[in-house]
N, C-alpha and C positions, 0 to 999 in steps of 0.2 A: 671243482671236482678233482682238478688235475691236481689239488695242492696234498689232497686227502691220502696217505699213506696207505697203499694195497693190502699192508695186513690187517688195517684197520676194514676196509671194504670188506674181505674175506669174513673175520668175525663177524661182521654184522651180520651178513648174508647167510653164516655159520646161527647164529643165533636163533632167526626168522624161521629157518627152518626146523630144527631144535622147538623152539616155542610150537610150532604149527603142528609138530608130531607131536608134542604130549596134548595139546588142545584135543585133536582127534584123538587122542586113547582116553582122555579123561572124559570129554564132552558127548563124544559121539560113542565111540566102541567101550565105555564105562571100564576102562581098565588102564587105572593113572600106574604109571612108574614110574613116578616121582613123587616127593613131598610137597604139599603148598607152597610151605618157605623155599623150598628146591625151585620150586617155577615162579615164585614171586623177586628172586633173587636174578633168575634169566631173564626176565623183563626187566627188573633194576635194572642191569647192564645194558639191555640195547636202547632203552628210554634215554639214561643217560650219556649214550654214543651218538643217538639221532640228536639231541640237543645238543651236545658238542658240535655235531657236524651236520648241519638240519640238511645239505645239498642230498645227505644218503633218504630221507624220507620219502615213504614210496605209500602211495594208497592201500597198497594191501597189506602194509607190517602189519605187525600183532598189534602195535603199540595204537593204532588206528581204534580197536574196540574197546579201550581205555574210557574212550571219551573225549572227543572235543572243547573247545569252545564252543559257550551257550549258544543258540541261535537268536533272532529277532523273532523269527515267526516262518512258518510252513509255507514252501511254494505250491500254489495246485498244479498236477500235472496229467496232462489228458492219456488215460491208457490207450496204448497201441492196438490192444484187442479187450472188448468189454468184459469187465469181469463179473458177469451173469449169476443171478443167484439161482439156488435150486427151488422146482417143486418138492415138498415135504410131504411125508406120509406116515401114518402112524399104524396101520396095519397091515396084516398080511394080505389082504383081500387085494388092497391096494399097489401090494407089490406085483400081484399077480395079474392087476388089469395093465399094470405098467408092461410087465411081459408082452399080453395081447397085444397090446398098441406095436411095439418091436415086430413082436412075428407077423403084425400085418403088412409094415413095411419091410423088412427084409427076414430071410434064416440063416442060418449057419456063423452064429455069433456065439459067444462068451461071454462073461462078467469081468470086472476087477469088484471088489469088495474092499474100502477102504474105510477105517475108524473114523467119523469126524470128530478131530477134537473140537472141543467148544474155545473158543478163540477169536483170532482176527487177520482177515485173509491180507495178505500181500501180495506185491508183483516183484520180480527184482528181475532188473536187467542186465547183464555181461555184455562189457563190450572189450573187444581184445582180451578178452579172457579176466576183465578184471571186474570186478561188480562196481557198477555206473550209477544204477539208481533203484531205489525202493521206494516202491506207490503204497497208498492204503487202496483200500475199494474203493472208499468215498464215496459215491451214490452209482458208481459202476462205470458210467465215463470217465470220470477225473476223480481223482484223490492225492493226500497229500505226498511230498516229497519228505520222505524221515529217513534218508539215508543212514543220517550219520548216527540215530539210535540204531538202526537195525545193525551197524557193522558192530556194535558191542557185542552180540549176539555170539558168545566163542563157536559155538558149534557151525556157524555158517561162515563159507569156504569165500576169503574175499576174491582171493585167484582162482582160476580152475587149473591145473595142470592138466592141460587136453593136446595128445598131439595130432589130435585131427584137424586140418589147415581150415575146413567149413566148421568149423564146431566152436568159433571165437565168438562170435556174435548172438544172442540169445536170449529168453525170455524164461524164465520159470515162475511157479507160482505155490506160496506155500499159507501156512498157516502159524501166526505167533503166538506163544501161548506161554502160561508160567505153571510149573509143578506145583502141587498139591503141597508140598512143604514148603516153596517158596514163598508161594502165596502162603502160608500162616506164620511164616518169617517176619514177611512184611507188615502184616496185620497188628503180630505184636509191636512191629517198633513205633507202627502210625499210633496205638492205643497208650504206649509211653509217653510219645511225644503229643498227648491230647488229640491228636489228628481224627478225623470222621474214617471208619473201617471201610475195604470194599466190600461190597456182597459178594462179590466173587469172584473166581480167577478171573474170567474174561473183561470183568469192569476194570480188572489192575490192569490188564495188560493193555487194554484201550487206552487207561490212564497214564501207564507209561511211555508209549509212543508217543503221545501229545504233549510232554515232558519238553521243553527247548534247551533244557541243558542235559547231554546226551551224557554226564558224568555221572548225573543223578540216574538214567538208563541201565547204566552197566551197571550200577548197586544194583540193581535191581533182579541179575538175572533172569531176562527172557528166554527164551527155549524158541525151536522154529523145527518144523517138519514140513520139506517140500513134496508136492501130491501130482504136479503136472508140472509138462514141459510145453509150449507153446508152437503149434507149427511142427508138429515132431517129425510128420512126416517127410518134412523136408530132409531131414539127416536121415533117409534110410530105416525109422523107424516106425512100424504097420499097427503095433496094438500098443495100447495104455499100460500093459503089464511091464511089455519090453520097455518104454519108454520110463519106468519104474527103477529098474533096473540098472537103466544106462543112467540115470542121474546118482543113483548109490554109487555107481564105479567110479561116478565121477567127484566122491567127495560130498556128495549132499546128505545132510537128514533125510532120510526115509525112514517112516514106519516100518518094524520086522512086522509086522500083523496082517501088510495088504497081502490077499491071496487074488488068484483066477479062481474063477467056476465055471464049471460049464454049464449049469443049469439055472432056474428062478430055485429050485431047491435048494440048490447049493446056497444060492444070498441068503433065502431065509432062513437055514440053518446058523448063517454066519452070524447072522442079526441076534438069533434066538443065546446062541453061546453067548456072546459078548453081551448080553442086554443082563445076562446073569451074573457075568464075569468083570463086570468094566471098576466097581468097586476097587479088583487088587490092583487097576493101574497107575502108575505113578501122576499120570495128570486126568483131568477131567477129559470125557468125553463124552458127547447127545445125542449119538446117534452112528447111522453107515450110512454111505455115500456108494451106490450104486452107478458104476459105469458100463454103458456096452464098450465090449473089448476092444473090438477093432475100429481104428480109424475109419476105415471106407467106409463102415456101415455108418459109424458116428455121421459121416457127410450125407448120408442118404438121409438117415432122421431128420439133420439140421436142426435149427431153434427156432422156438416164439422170440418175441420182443422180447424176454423177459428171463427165460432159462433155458437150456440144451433139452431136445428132445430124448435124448442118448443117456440124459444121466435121472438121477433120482435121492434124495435123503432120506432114510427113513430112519425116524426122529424116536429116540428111547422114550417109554413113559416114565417119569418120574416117579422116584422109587419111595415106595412108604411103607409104614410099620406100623403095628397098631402096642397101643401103650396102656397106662393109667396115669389120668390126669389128678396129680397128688394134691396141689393146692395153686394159688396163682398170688404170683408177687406184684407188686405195682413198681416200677421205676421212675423217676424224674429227669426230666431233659434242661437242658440251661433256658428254656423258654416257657417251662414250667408245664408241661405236660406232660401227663400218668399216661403211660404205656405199661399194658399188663403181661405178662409174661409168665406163659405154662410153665409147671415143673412137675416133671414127668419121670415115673420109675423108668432106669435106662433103659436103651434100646439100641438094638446095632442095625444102624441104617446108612446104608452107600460107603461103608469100610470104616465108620466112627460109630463110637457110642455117643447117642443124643440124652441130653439130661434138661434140656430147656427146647424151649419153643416161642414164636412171637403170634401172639394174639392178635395184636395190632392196636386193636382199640374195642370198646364198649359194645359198641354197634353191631361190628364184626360176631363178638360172642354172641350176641342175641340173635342174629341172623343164623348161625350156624347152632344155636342151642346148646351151648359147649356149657357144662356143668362140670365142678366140683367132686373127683370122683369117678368121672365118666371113664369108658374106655372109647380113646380118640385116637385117628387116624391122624401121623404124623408124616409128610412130605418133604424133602429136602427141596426144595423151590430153589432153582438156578444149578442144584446141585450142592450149595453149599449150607442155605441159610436154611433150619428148620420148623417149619411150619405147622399149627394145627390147620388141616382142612376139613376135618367131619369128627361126626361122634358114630358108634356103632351104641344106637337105642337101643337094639333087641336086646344089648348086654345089660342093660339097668335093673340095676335092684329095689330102687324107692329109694333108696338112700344118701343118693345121688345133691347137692345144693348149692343153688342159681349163683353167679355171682352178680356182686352188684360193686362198681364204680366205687371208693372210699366216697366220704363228703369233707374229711380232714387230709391233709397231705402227708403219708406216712413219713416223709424224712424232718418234717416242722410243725406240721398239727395245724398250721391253719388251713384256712377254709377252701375248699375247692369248686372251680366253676364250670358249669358248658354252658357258651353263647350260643347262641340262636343260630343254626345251618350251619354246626359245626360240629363236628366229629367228635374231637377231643375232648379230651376234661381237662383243666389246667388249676395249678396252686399261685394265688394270686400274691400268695406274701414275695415280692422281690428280695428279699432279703434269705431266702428260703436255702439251705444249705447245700441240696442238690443245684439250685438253680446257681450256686453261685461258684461251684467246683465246674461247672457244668461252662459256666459265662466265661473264665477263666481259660480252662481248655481253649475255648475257641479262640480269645483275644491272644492268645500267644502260639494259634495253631499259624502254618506257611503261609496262607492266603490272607490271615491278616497281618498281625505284627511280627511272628515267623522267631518267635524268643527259642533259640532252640535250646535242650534241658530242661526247660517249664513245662515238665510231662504230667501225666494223672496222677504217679506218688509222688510228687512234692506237692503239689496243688492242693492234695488231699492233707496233706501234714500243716499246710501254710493255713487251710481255713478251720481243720479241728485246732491247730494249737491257737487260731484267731489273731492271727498278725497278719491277715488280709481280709475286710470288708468290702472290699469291692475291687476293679484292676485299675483304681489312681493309684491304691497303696503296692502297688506292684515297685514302682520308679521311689520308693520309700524305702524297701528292703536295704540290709547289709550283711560282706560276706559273714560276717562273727555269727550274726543272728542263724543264717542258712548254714553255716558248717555245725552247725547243733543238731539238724537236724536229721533222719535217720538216711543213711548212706547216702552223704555227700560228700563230708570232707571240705577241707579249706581251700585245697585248688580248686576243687569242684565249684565249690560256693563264689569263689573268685572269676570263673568263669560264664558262671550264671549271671553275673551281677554285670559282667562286660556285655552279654546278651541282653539286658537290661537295658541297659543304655547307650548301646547302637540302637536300640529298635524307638528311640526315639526321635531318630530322624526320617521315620518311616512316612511314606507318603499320605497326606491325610483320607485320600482314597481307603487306604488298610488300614486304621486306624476307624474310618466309619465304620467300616464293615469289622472290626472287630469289636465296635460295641456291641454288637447281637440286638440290632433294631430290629423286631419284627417285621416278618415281609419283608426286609431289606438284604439280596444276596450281594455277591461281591460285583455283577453288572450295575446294577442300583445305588449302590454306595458312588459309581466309577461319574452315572450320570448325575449325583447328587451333588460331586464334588465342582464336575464341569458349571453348575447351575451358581455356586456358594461358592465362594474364595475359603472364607476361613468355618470351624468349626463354628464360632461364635455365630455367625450368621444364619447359619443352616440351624441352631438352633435357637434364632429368634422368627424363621420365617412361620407364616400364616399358614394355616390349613388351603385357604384360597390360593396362596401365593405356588403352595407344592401341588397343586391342581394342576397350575397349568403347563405343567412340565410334563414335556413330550414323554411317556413311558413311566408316566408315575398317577396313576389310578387311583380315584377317591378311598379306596381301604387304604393301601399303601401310607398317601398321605396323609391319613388321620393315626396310622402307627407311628409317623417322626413326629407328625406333633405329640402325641401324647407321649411320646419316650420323654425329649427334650421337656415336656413341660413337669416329669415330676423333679421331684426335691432333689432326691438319691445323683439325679442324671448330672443337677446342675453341682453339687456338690464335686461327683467325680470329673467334672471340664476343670472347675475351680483347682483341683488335686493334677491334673495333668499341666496346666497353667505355671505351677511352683517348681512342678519337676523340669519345666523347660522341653515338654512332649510338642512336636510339630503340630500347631492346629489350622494351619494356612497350607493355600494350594500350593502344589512345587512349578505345574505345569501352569505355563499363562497361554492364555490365546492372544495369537499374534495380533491379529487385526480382528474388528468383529464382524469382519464384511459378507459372513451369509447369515448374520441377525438371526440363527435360530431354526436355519433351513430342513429340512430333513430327504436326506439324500439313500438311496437305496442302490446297489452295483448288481450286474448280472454279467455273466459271460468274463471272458480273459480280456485285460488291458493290454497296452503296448507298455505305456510308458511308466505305469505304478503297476504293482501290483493291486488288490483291491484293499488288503490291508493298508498300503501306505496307502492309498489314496483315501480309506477314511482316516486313517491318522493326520491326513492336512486338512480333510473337512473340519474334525474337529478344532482342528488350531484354530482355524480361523470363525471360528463362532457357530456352527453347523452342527448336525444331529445326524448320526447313521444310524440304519436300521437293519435288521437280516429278514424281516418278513412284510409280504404286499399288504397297506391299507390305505384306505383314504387320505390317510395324516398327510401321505408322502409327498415333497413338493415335485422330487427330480428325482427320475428312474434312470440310472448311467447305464447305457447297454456297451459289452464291448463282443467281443468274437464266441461266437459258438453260446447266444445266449439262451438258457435255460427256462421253463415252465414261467419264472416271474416275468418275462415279456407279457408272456399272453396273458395274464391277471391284471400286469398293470394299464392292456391295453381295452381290458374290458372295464374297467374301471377311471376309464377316462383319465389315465395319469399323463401328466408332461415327462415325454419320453426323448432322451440326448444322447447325443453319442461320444464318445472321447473327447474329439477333438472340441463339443462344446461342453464338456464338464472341464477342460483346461483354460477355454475363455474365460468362465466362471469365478474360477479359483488365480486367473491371471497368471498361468504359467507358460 
C-alpha cells in the first residue's frame, strides 16, 4: 500500500464516490446527470485502477456490483431473527375482524400501509457499516447466502454513511424484485436464445438469485425496496413509520407509497385506491401489507409460530376482463404436444392489451365449457400470464361452436394421439416440423449444450431451408452455409460455428438431457449418466436394467428405452460419433465403496457443507436424495436438524451422525 502513489489513492476514492452519486440519482432518485457511456467510462477507470493496484479494493466499491467470480454453490445460513410469513386476506370483512383482534388487546395505535410487491424477501446484514451478508427466507430459519448477487443490485447502498457510533451494526429486511420492463427485456432474449420464458417477474427473480455466476446477475438488473429495520427499537426508534424513514435517510430504497393511518378506514381506503391503480406501477405488486404502528403495542400482540400478530397481507384479486373468444389456434412443443391457445379481440387488462390466452389443454376447455365465439372471462394469473377462466353463458346466442382437439397435426398433417390418463394430445410424427424447431431450441438452450446464438430465428431458417434433420446435423454446419442466412453475417456465422464446437466437449450429463427424452429433466439425465459411463451404454440398457435405478420409475424407464430404441435416435449417436461429440462420462467415481448407498443429510455439518458432502457420496459410488422414504439406507443428522429426523425416525431409518458419516466415507 506504502508503494501506491497518493494521487493515485485520491482518484480512486475520487471516483467511488463520483460513481455512488450518480448510482443514487439514476437508480434510486430517477434523475441521471450523466450519460451511460459518461458512467460506463467512470467505472472503466477505477475497474482499471483496482486491477493495477488490487491492495486499493475495498468491499464496498462500485466495481463489487459488476460481478464476481462464479460461485461453487450457496451456503445455508441460519437467520438471526425468523423471517415469518404473513396471514393473507382477501377481503374487507377480514381486515376489519383483524382490527377487533388489535382493539382487544391494546388501543391507541396506528397503521403503516405498505405495497407488497410480489417478489422475494431477503435479509442483509451491516456490519461496521458495510453490508456483510444477504440471506434468502428459505423456509424462514435458514436460507441461502447470495451476497454477492445481491451487491449487483445498484440501487442498494453497500456502505452506510451513518455518523451515529450505535448505528454500525444491523439488520434490515427488504424485498427483490425485477420491473415490468425488465422482466420483458429478459424474456425476449431467453426466447432468442431458444431458452424456456419465465411466467413471471417473481419466478425471474427467484431464478436469478440462484444464478452462481453473479456477472450473469447484474445483466440482469434486480431492483430491491427495504420495508423493515430489525430491533429498531434499539436505536431510539418507537413506530414502523419512523423506522421507515430513518432507513430512507439512510440511503436505502424505500417505497414513496408507504403511508400512516390512523384508522382500519384509512387501510381499507388504501387497499381500495391501489387495488385500482397498481396497473400504472412500474413493477408488479399483490397486494398491502398491513402493520400496527407502534412497536410496543407490536410486543403486546406478539406472534404465532408461524406470522406476527401485528401485521396482515391483504392480497389483490386478480384482475380480469371480459372479451370474445374469436377462434382457438393449436401450437406444437418439441415433445409434440397441441396446446391450444385463445385468440381473443383485445382487451386492456392490468396496463397491457391482451390478444391471446392459454387454454392449457382439452380437458380444461370441457370443463369450463369454453366455446368458439363465447364471451370469456380473461385473468392475468400471476399477474402476468393470461388466462381464460370462465364463460359468461347468459351472453350466448346459439351460435356459439364446441371446440374439438385436431386428429391431424396442424404444422405436418399426421396423426395425433391421447394415451390413456393423460391430458395431452400429442403428434406422433418425430420428424414433425414443430417438434423439431422445438428439439433444437432445447438441445442448444444453457442447461443443456448452452450453443449461444442458436436462437429460435436461426433454428427457424436452418429447418425451413432443411439443412438440419435433426441436432447430429448441428456439428455438420459451416460458416459459408450460415452467413446466407438472413441476418448473420460471416462473423456472425464464424462465431456460431466456434459455439458449435466448444459445445462439443460438453459433459455427457448435458448432452442427455439435451436429447429431449421424455420424462427425463436435467436431475435425471445427472443420475443417468452416474449409472452409464458412456452414451452407448445407456443406450443399449434394458427396460429391467433402468428399473433398478434408484429415482428412475417404471414410466420413466420405458421413455429411455423407447427413445434409444427408435431408428432416428440411433442414427443421430451414429452422426454425433463422426462429429467427434463427448459421449463418455467426464466424472469418474473414485472408489465404489458405498456400492449404491443412498444417503439423505439434515441439519448443518461441521466439516462439509451438505453439498460437498453429497458431492463425495457420489464420487464414491452413492446416491443422494432431498426427500424421506423407505429407499434410504443412511439419514446424516448434523446441528439444528429439521422435520426429516422425525420421519426418518418414524420410519425406522438407520440414523448417524457426522462424525459416523466420516467413518463411512473414510475421512
Amino acid at each position: 500500500m506504502a508503494d501506491i502513489p497518493e494521487k493515485i489513492k485520491l482518484k480512486v476514492d475520487k471516483l467511488r464516490k463520483e460513481i455512488e452519486y450518480h448510482n443514487q440519482k439514476y437508480y434510486v432518485d430517477a434523475e441521471p446527470e450523466i450519460s451511460d457511456y459518461d458512467y460506463d467510462m467512470l467505472m472503466k477507470e477505477l475497474i482499471e485502477l483496482e486491477e493495477k493496484y488490487p491492495e486499493l479494493k475495498t468491499p464496498d466499491s462500485p466495481t463489487q456490483r459488476v460481478g464476481g467470480e462464479p460461485l461453487k454453490e450457496f451456503k445455508t445460513v441460519t437467520h438471526s431473527v425468523p423471517m415469518l410469513s404473513l396471514d393473507n386476506t382477501y377481503s374487507e370483512e377480514d381486515l376489519l375482524e383483524f382490527d377487533k383482534r388489535v382493539r382487544k388487546v391494546t388501543d391507541k395505535y396506528t397503521y403503516t400501509v405498505e405495497l407488497k410487491i410480489d417478489g422475494v424477501a431477503i435479509a442483509l446484514k451491516y456490519k461496521n457499516s458495510l453490508l456483510d451478508i444477504a440471506i434468502t427466507r428459505g423456509d424462514g430459519e435458514r436460507g441461502d447466502d447470495v451476497t454477492a448477487n445481491i451487491k449487483t443490485i445498484r440501487q442498494l447502498p453497500l456502505r452506510i454513511d451513518n455518523n451515529d457510533m450505535f448505528f454500525k451494526n444491523f439488520e434490515v429486511r427488504g424485498e427483490v424484485f425485477l420491473s415490468k420492463k425488465q422482466f420483458e427485456i429478459i424474456n425476449e432474449e431467453r426466447e432468442k436464445e431458444g431458452e424456456p420464458l419465465f411466467a413471471n417477474p417473481r419466478n425471474a427473480t427467484a431464478g436469478s438469485l440462484k444464478l452462481l455466476d453473479p456477472k450473469l446477475v447484474a445483466k440482469r438488473k434486480l431492483n430491491i425496496l427495504v420495508y423493515y429495520l430489525i430491533n429498531a427499537k434499539n436505536y431510539g426508534i418507537n413506530t414502523q413509520f419512523e423506522a421507515l424513514e430513518k432507513l430512507k435517510n439512510m440511503g436505502f430504497p424505500v417505497s414513496e407509497y408507504n403511508k400512516k393511518v390512523d384508522s382500519i378506514k384509512g387501510v381499507i381506503d388504501y387497499c381500495n385506491f391501489w387495488e385500482k391503480k397498481r396497473a400504472e406501477l412500474p413493477y408488479v405488486v399483490d397486494g398491502v401489507v398491513i402493520k400496527v404502528n407502534e412497536f410496543s403495542k407490536q410486543e403486546i400482540l406478539g406472534s404465532t409460530g408461524k406470522s406476527p400478530r401485528w401485521a396482515i397481507a391483504y392480497k389483490f384479486k386478480a384482475e380480469r376482463a371480459k372479451t370474445r373468444l374469436k377462434s382457438i389456434t393449436v401450437q406444437v412443443g418439441r415433445t409434440g404436444i397441441l396446446t391450444p391457445v385463445a385468440e381473443l379481440e383485445p382487451v386492456h387488462l392490468s396496463g397491457t392489451i391482451v390478444k391471446r390466452a392459454t387454454l392449457h389443454n382439452e380437458d380444461e376447455i370441457e370443463k369450463k365449457d369454453i366455446r368458439i365465439g363465447d364471451i370469456v372471462l380473461v385473468e392475468k394469473a400471476g399477474e402476468i400470464i393470461p388466462e381464460v377462466v370462465g364463460v359468461d353463458i347468459k351472453a350466448r346466442t346459439g351460435a356459439e361452436r364446441k371446440f374439438k382437439m385436431p386428429k391431424i397435426c396442424p404444422v405436418c398433417g399426421s396423426e395425433t394421439v391421447k394415451y390413456e390418463g393423460e391430458v395431452a394430445t400429442r403428434c406422433i410424427n418425430i420428424k414433425c416440423r414443430a417438434q423439431l424447431e422445438g428439439a433444437l431450441i432445447h438441445f442448444a438452450s444453457r442447461d443443456a449444450m448452452d450453443i449461444k446464438g442458436l436462437g429460435k430465428a436461426i433454428i427457424k431458417q436452418l429447418v425451413d431451408k432443411k439443412l438440419v434433420s435433426d441436432y447430429g446435423d448441428l456439428f455438420f454446419l459451416d460458416s459459408v452455409t450460415l452467413a446466407e442466412l438472413e441476418r448473420m453475417g460471416q462473423k456472425s456465422a464464424e462465431n456460431l460455428i466456434k459455439e458449435i464446437e466448444e459445445s462439443k466437449n460438453k459433459d455427457l450429463e448435458s448432452l442427455v438431457y439435451g436429447m429431449g427424452i421424455r420424462n427425463v429433466g436435467k436431475h435425471t439425465a445427472e443420475i443417468l449418466v452416474e449409472n452409464f459411463s458412456s452414451l452407448d451404454k445407456l443406450a443399449d440398457a434394458k427396460v429391467e436394467e433402468l428399473n433398478e435405478i434408484y429415482e428412475i420409475g417404471p414410466v420413466v424407464a420405458q421413455s429411455i428405452y423407447d427413445f434409444f430404441k427408435r431408428k432416428e435416435t440411433r442414427e443421430v449417436i451414429k452422426k454425433f460419433e463422426k462429429a467427434g461429440v463427448n459421449l463418455k462420462r467426464k466424472k469418474k467415481v473414485l472408489k465404489n465403496i458405498l456400492g449404491g448407498k443412498v444417503f439423505i443429510f439434515t441439519g448443518e455439518m461441521e466439516k462439509y457443507s451438505r453439498s460437498e458432502a453429497g458431492n463425495i457420496v457420489k464420487s464414491l459410488g452413492g446416491r443422494v436424495t432431498s426427500s424421506i422414504s423407505k429407499n434410504i439406507d443412511y439419514v446424516v443428522v448434523g446441528k439444528d436438524a429439521g422435520s426429516k429426523l422425525e420421519k426418518a425416525k418414524k420410519l425406522g431409518l438407520k440414523i448417524i451422525d457426522e462424525n459416523e458419516f466420516l467413518k463411512i466415507i473414510g475421512s
